[in-house]
C-alpha positions, 0 to 999 in steps of 0.5 A, a space after each residue: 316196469 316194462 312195457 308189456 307190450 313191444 314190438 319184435 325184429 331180429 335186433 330185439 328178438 333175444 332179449 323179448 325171448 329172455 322175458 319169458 323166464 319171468 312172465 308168459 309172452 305171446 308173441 303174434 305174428 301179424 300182417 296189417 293186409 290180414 283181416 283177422 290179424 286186425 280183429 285179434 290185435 285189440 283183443 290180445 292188447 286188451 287182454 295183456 294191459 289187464 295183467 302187465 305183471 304176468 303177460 308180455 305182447 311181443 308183436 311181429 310185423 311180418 310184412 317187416 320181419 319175414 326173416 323172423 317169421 321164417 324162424 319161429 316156423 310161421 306158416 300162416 296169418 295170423 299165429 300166436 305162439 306162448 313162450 314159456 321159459 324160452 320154450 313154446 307151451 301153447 298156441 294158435 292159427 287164425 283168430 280166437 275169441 277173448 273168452 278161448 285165449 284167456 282159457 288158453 292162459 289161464 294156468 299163467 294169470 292170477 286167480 280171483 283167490 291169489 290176491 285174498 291170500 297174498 293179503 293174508 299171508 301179509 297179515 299173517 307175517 305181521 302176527 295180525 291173524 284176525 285180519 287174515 282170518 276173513 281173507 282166507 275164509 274168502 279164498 277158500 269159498 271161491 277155491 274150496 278145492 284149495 286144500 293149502 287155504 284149508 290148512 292155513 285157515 285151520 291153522 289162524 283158526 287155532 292161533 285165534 282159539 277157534 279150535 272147532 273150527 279148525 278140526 272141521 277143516 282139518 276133518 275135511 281133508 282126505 287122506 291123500 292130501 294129508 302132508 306134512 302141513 296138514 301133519 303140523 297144524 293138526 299136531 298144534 290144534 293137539 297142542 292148543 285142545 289139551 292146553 285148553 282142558 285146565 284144571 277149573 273146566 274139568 272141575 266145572 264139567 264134573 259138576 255139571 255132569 251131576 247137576 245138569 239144569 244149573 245154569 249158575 254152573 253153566 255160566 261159570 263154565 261158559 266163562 271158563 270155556 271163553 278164558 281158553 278161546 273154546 267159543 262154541 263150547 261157551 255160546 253153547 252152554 249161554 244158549 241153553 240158559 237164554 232159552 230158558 231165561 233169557 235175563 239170567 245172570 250176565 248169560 245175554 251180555 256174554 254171549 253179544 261180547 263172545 260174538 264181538 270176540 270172534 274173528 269177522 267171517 268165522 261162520 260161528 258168529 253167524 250161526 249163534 247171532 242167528 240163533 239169538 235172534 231167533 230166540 229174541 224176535 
């Protein structure tokens, strides 16, 4: 990796300007006769040690280099200019506090969720959507604005059989934001619903719409539902059961084996654990 902090004279200054195709470099202009220059150093090195993948310190001595100075157009000490793509996107004169540059870069440096969905996105590559299920969760609690995160939570949600869930994220998506992303998952958690309505839960739906307090029906209609991953739909109907007796049959057993299946940080493990509790405490 290369030094994400170099020191710039008209020999180098070409090759220091190329980096910034691929990361941002802030190139200072400096004096060791300018005070302020002495008080921003720190901060600048500081701030690029902490994000080398994405930052380059391009250092110029001006008491060295005034001819390169000249050429960046350099008026006073000391100045900062962002380079961009070999452009200057941003900068300033005189001295600024931590808190302002990493304002000033932050459009540049990765956010808190890029990380969480890089590691989901791996996981995601290998098939493992469980794992990257909690990632996206995560992400999607520190960047809600996110609509992207959203959309891949709602789609691991449907490959997991969380089809709830899914339509609750994907319900809250405007309509502006409804692109062909949003049109794909929504066009499989279509897919993943009517696959999930077979043949046996109709038949048990039907039954019990007629004998609605038989809570033999409601168990086999539980376990039908958990075949197809509707897991709301089953921990619903085996909370029914347990607050009218909570040792009928294998309700209890299946509810705590439900709540094992779900995928760690799917909100609807901690709603029914809750409820459980609840009902046994």
């Amino acid at each position: 990796m290369q030094n994400p902090i170099v020191d710039v004279s008209l020999i180098n200054a070409r090759e220091v300007l190329d980096r910034s195709l691929q990361q941002l470099v802030i190139f200072q202009f400096w004096s060791a006769r300018s005070a302020l220059c002495q008080q921003l150093s720190p901060v600048l090195e500081k701030i690029v040690r902490q994000y080398p993948q994405q930052l380059c310190l391009a250092k110029v001595n001006c008491d060295q280099e005034q001819d390169l100075a000249m050429q960046f157009g350099v008026q006073s000490l000391p100045t900062v200019m962002l380079i961009k793509d070999g452009r200057p996107v941003d900068g300033f004169a005189g001295a600024e506090t931590e808190q302002q540059i990493l304002t000033r870069l932050a459009a540049y440096l990765p956010k808190p969720e890029d990380e969480l969905i890089a590691k989901a996105q791996q996981y995601l590559a290998q098939q493992q959507l469980a794992e990257a299920y909690p990632l996206l969760a995560e992400a999607l609690t520190l960047a809600p604005e996110r609509v992207e995160v959203k959309l891949w939570l709602a789609d691991t949600a449907i490959g997991l059989g969380q089809l709830t869930q899914a339509e609750k994220l994907l319900a809250e998506v405007r309509l502006a934001d409804q692109d062909a992303l949003y049109k794909t998952v929504l066009a499989k958690l279509e897919l993943a619903q009517q696959a999930s309505n077979t043949p046996e839960i109709q038949a048990l739906e039907a039954r019990l719409a007629a004998a609605p307090a038989d809570n033999s029906l409601k168990e086999q209609l539980a376990v039908q539902y958990q075949a197809v991953l509707r897991s709301e739909e089953a921990l619903a109907l085996l909370l029914q059961i347990l607050q009218q007796d909570l040792n009928f049959g294998q309700s209890k057993k299946l509810f705590l084996d439900i709540l094992a299946a779900l995928p760690k940080g799917d909100p609807l493990a901690s709603q029914y654990r809750r409820k459980l509790y609840a009902l046994l405490y």
